[in-house]
Backbone as JSON Lines, residues from 0, in Angstrom:
{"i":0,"aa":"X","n":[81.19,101.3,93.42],"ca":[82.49,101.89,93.27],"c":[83.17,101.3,92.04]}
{"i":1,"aa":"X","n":[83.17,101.89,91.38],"ca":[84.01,101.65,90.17],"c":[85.42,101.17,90.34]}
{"i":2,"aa":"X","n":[86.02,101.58,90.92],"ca":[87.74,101.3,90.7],"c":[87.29,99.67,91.8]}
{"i":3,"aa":"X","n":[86.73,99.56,92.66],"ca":[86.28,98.12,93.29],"c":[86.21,97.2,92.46]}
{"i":4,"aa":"X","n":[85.73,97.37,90.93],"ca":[84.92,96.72,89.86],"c":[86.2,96.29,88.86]}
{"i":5,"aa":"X","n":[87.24,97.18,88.81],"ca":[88.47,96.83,88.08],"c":[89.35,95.47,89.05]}
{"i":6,"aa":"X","n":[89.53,94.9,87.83],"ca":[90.49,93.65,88.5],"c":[92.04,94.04,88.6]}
{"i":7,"aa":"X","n":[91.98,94.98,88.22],"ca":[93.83,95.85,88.71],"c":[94.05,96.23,89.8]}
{"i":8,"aa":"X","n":[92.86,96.37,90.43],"ca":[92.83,96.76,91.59],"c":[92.16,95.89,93.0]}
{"i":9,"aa":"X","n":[92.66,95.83,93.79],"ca":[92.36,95.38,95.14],"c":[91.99,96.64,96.23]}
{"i":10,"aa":"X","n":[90.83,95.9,96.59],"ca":[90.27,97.72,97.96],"c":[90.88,96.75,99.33]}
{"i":11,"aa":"X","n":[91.42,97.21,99.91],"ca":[91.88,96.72,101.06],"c":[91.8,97.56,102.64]}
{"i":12,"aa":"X","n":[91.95,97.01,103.86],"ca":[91.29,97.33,104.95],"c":[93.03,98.84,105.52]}
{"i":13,"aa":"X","n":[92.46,99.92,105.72],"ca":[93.64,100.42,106.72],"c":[93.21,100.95,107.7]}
{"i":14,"aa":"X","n":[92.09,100.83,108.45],"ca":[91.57,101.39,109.61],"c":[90.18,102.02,108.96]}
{"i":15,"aa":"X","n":[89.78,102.5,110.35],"ca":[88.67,103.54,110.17],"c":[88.74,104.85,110.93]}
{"i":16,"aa":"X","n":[89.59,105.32,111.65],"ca":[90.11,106.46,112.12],"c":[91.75,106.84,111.82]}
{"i":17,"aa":"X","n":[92.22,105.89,110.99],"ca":[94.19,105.98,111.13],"c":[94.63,106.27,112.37]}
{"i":18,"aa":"X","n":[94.41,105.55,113.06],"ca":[95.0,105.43,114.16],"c":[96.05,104.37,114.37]}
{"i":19,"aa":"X","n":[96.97,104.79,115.76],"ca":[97.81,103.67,115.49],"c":[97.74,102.2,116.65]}
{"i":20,"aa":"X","n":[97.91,101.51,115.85],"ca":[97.72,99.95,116.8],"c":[98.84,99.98,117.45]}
{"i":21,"aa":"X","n":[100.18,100.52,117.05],"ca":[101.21,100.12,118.25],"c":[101.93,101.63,118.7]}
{"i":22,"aa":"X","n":[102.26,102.59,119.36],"ca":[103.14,103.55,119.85],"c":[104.32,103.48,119.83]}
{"i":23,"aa":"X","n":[104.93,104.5,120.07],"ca":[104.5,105.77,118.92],"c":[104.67,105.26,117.64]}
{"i":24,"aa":"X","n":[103.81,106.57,116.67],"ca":[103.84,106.11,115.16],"c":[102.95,107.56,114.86]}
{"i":25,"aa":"X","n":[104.74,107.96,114.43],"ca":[104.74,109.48,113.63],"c":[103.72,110.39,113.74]}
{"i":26,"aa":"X","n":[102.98,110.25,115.23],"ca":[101.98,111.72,115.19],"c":[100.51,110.98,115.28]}
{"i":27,"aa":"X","n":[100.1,109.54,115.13],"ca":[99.07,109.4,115.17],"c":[98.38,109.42,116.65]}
{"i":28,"aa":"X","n":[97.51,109.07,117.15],"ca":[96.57,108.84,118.23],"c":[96.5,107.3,118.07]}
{"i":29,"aa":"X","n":[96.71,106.9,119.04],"ca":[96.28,105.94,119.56],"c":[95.14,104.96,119.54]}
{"i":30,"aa":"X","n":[95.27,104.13,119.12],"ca":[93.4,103.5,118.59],"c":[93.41,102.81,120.16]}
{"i":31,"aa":"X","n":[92.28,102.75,120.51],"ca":[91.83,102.41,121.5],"c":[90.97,100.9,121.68]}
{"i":32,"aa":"X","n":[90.03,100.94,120.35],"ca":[89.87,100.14,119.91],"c":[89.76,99.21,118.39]}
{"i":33,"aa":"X","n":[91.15,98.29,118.97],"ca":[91.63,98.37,117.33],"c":[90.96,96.97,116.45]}
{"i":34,"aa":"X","n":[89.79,96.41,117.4],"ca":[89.01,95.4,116.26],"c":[88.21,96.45,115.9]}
{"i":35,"aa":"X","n":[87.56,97.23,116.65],"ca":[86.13,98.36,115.91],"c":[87.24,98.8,114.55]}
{"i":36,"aa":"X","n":[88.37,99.42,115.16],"ca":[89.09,99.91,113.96],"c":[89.25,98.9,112.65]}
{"i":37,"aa":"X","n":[89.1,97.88,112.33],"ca":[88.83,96.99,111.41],"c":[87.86,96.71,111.28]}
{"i":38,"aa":"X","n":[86.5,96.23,112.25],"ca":[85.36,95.28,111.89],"c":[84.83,96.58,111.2]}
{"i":39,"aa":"X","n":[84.93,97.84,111.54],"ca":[83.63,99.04,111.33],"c":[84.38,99.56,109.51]}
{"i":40,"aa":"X","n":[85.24,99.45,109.36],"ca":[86.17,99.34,107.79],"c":[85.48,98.29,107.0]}
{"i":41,"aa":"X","n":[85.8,97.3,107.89],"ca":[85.16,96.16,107.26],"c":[84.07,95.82,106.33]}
{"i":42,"aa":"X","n":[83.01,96.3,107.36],"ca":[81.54,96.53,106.97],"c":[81.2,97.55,106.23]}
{"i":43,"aa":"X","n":[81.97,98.33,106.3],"ca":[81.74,99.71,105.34],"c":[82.06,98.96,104.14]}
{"i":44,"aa":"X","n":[83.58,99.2,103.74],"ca":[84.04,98.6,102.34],"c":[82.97,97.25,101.47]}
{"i":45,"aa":"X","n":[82.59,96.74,102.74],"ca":[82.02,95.33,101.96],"c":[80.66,95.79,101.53]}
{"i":46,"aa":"X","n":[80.25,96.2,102.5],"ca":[79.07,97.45,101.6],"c":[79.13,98.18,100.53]}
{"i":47,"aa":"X","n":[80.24,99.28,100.31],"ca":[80.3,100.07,99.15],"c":[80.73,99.22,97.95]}
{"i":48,"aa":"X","n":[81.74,98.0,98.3],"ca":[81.84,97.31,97.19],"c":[81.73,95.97,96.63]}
{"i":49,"aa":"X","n":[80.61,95.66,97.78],"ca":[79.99,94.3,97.39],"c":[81.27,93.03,97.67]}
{"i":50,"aa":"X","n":[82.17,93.28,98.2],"ca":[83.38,92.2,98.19],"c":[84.1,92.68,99.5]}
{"i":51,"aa":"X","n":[84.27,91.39,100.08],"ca":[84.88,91.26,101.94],"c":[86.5,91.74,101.33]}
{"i":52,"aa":"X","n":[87.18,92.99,102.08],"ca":[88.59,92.59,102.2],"c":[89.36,91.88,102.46]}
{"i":53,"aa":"X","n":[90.22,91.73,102.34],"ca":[90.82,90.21,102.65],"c":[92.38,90.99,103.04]}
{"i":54,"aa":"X","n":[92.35,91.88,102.97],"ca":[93.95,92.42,103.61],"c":[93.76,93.72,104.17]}
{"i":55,"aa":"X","n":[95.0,94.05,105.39],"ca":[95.04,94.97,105.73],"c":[96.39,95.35,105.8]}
{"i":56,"aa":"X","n":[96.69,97.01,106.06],"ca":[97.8,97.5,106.6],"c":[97.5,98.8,107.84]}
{"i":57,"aa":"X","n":[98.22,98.24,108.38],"ca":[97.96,99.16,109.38],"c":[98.4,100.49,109.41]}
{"i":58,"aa":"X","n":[97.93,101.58,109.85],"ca":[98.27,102.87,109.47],"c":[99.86,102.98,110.13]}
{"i":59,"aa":"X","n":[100.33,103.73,109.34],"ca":[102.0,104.16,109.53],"c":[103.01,103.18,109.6]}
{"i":60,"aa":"X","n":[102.17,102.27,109.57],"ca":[102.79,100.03,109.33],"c":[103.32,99.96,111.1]}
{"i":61,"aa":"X","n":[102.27,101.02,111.5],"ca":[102.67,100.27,113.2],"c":[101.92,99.27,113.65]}
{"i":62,"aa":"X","n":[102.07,98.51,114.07],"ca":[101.35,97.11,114.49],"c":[102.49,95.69,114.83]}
{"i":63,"aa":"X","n":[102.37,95.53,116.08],"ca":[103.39,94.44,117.07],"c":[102.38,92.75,116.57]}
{"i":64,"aa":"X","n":[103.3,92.63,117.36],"ca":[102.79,90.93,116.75],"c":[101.02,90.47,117.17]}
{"i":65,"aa":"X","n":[101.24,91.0,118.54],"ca":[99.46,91.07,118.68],"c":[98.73,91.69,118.19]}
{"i":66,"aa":"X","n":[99.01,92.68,117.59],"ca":[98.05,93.55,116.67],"c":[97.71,92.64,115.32]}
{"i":67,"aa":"X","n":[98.84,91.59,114.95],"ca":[99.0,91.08,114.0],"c":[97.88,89.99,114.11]}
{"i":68,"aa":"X","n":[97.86,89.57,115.64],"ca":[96.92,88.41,115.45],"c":[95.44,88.49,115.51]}
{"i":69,"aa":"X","n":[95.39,89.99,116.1],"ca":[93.54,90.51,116.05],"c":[93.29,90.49,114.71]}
{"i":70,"aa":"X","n":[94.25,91.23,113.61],"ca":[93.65,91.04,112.19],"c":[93.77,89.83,111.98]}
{"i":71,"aa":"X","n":[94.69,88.81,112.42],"ca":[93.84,87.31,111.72],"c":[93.22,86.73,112.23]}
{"i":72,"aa":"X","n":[92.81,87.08,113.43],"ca":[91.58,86.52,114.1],"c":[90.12,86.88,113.35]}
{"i":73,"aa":"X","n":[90.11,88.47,112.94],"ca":[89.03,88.83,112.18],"c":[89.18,88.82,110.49]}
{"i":74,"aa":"X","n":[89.89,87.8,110.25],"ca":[89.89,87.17,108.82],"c":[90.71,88.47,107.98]}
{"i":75,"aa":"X","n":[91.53,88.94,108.56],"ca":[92.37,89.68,107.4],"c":[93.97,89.61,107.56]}
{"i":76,"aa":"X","n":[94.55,89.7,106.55],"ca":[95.98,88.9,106.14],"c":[96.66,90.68,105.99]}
{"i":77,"aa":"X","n":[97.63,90.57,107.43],"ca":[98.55,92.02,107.65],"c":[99.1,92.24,106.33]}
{"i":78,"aa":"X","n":[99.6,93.25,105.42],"ca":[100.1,93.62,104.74],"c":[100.97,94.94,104.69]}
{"i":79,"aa":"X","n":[102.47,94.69,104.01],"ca":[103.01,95.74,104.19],"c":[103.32,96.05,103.19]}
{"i":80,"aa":"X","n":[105.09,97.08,103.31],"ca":[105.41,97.15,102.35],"c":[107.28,97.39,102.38]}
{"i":81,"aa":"X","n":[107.42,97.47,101.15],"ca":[109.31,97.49,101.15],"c":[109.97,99.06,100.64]}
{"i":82,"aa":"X","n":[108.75,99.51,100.39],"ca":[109.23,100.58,99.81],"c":[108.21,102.27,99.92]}
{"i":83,"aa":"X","n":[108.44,102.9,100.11],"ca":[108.22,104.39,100.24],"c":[108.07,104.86,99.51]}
{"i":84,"aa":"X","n":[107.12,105.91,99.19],"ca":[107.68,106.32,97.68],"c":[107.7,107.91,98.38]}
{"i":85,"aa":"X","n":[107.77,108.25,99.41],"ca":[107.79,109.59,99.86],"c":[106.68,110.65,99.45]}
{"i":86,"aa":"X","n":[105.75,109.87,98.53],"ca":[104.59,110.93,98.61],"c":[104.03,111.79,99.39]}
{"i":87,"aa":"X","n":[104.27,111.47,100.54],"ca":[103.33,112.2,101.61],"c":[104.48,113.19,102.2]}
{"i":88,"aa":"X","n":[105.29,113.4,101.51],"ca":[106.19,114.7,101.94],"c":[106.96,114.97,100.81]}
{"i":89,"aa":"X","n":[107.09,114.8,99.7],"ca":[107.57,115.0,98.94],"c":[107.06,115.47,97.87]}
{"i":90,"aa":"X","n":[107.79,116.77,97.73],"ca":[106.45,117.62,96.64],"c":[106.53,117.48,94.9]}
{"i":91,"aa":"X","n":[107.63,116.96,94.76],"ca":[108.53,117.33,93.44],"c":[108.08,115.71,92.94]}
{"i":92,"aa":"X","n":[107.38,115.9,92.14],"ca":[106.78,114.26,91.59],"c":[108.27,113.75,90.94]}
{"i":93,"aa":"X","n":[109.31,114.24,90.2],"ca":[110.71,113.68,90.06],"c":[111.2,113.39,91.0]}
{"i":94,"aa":"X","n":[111.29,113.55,92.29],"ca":[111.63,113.07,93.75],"c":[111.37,112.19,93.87]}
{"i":95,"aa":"X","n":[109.88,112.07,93.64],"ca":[109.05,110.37,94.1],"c":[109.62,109.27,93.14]}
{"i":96,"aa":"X","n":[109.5,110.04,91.92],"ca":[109.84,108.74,90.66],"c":[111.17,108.45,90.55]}
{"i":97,"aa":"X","n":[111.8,108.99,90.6],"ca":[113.49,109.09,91.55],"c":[113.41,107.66,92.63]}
{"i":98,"aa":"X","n":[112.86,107.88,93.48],"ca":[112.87,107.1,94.91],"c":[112.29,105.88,94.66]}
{"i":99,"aa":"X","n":[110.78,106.07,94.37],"ca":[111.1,105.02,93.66],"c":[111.45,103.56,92.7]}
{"i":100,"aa":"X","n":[111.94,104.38,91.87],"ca":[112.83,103.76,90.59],"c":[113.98,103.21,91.43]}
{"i":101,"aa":"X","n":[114.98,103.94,92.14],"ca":[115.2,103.23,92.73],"c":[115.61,101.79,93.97]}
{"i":102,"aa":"X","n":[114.51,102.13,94.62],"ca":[114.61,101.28,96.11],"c":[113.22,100.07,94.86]}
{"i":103,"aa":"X","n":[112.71,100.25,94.35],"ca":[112.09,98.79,93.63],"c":[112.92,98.23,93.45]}
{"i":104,"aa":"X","n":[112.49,96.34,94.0],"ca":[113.36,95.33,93.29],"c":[111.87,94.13,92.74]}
{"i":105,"aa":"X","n":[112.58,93.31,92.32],"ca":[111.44,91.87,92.26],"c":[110.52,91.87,93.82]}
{"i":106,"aa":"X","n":[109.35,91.81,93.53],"ca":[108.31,91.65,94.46],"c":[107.87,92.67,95.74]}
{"i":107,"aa":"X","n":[108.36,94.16,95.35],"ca":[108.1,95.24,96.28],"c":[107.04,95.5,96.36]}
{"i":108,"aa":"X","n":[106.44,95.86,97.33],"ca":[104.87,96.67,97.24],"c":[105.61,98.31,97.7]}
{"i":109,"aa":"X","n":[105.14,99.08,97.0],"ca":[105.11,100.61,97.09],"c":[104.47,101.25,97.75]}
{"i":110,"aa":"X","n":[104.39,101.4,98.91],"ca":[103.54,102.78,99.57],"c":[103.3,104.1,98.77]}
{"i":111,"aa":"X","n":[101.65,103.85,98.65],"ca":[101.86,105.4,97.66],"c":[100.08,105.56,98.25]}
{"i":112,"aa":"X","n":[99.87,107.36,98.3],"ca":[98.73,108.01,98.84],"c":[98.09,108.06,97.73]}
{"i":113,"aa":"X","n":[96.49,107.94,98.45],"ca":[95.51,108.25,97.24],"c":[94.79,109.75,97.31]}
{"i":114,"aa":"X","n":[95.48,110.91,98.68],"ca":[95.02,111.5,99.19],"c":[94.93,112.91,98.08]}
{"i":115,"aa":"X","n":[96.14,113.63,97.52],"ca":[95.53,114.75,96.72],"c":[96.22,115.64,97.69]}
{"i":116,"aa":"X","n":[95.65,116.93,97.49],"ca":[95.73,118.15,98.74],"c":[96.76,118.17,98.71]}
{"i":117,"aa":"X","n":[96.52,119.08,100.23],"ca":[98.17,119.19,100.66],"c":[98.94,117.95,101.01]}
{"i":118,"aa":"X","n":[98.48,116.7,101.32],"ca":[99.1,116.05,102.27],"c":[99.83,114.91,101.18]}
{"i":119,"aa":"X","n":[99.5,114.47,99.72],"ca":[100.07,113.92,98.92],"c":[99.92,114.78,97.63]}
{"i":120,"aa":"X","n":[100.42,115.93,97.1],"ca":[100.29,116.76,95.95],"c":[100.54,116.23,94.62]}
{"i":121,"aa":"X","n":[101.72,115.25,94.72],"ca":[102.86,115.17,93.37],"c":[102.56,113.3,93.37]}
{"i":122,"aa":"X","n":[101.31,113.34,93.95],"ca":[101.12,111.57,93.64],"c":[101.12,110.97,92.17]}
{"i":123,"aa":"X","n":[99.65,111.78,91.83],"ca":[98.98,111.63,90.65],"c":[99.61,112.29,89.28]}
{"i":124,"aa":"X","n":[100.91,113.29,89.87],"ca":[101.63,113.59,88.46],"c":[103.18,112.85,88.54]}
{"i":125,"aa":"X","n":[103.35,111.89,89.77],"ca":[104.32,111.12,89.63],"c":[104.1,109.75,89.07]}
{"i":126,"aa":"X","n":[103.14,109.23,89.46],"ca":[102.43,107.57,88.86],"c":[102.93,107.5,87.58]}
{"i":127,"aa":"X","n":[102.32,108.23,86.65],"ca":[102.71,107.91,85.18],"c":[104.55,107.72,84.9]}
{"i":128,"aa":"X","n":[105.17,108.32,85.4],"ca":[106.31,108.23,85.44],"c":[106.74,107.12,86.14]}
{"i":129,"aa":"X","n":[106.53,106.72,87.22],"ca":[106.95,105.43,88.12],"c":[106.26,104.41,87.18]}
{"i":130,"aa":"X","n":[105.35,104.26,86.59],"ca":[104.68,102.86,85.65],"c":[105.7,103.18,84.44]}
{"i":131,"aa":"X","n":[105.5,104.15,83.95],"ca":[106.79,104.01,82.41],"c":[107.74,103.55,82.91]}
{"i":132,"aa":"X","n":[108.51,103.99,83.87],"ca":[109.89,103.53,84.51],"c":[109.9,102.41,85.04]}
{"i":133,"aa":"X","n":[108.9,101.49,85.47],"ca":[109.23,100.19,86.32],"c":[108.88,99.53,85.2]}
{"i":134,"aa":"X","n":[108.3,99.81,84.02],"ca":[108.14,99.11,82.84],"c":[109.67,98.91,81.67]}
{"i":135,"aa":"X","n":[110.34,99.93,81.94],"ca":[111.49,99.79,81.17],"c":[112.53,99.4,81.76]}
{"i":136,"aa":"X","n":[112.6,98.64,83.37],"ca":[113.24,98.6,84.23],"c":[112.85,96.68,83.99]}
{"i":137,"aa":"X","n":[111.68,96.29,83.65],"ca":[111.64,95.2,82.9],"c":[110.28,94.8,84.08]}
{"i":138,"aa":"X","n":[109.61,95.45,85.23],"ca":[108.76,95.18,86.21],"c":[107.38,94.62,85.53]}
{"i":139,"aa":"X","n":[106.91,93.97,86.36],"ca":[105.16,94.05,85.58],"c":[104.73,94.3,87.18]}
{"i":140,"aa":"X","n":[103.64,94.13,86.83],"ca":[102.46,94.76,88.08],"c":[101.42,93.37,88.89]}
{"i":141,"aa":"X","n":[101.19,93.69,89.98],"ca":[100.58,92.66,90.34],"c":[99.4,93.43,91.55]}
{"i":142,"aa":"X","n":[98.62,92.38,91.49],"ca":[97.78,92.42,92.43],"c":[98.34,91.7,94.06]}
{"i":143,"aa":"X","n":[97.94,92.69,95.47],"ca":[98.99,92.32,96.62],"c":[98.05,90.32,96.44]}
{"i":144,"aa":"X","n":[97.1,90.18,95.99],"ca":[96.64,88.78,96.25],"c":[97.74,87.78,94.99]}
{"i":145,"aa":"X","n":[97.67,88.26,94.02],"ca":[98.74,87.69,92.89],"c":[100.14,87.46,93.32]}
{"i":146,"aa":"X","n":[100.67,88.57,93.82],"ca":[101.81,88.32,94.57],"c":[102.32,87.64,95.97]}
{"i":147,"aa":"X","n":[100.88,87.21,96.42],"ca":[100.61,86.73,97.49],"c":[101.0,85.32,97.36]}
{"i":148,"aa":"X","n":[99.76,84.84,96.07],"ca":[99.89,83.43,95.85],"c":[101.71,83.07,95.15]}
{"i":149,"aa":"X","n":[102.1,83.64,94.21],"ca":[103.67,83.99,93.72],"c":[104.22,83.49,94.92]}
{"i":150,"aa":"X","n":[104.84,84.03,95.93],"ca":[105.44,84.07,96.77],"c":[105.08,82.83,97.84]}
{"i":151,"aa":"X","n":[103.76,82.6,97.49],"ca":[103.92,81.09,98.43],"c":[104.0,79.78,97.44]}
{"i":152,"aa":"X","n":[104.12,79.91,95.67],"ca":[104.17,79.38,95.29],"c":[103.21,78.58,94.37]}
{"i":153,"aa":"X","n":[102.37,78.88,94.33],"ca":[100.93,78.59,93.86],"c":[100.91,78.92,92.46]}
């Protein structure tokens, strides 16, 4: 996998069915079993890209404190986020870069789809606009492990 191979990028764990670890959460199903739902991600990813994940988020960011501790029991560090960017319903890529431009501050992670289709349309023609804009807004970019170590000080 190529984009695995770029150091801009981090491949990280979000299930293997999107299901949800805690109820309700916006329409998903219910994982039933939510280590398979990581270990079977797990093993996939580390396969296609030669490198163990080391983070997860849980689909729809539902997940209670015990959900929290099965992923660190199976060696992965919960990850979220502060900000939305409304991709996944928002069709008008100026909407997204709109949203946000504004709700970013110092050290946000952005929720944003890699999906396409119907279900994220205006992703891939909003990005370029959200990177020019968080660039003249004075932002730089980080990796969630870069910002990881940042934030604890390292």
């Amino acid at each position: 996998m190529k984009l695995a191979r770029n150091p801009l990028f981090e491949i990280g764990n979000h299930s293997y069915d999107h299901r949800a670890f805690s109820m309700p959460c916006y329409g998903l199903a219910d994982a039933t079993d939510k280590e398979m739902e990581i270990l079977r991600t797990q093993k996939i990813l580390t396969a296609l890209t030669g490198r163990v994940p080391k983070f997860f988020r849980f689909p729809g960011g539902c997940g209670k404190g015990e959900d929290v501790k099965i992923a660190t029991r199976l060696d992965v560090e919960v990850v979220g986020w502060d900000v939305i960017s409304g991709d996944a319903y928002l069709k008008d890529p100026a909407k997204i870069i709109q949203k946000v431009l504004k709700e970013t501050t110092s050290g946000s992670i952005v929720v944003m789809h890699l999906d396409g289709g119907p279900n994220s349309p205006a992703t891939a023609l909003a990005l370029p606009g959200i990177i020019e804009g968080l660039k003249k807004k004075g932002f730089g970019f980080a990796t969630v492990e870069e910002l990881r170590l940042t934030s604890k000080g390292k």
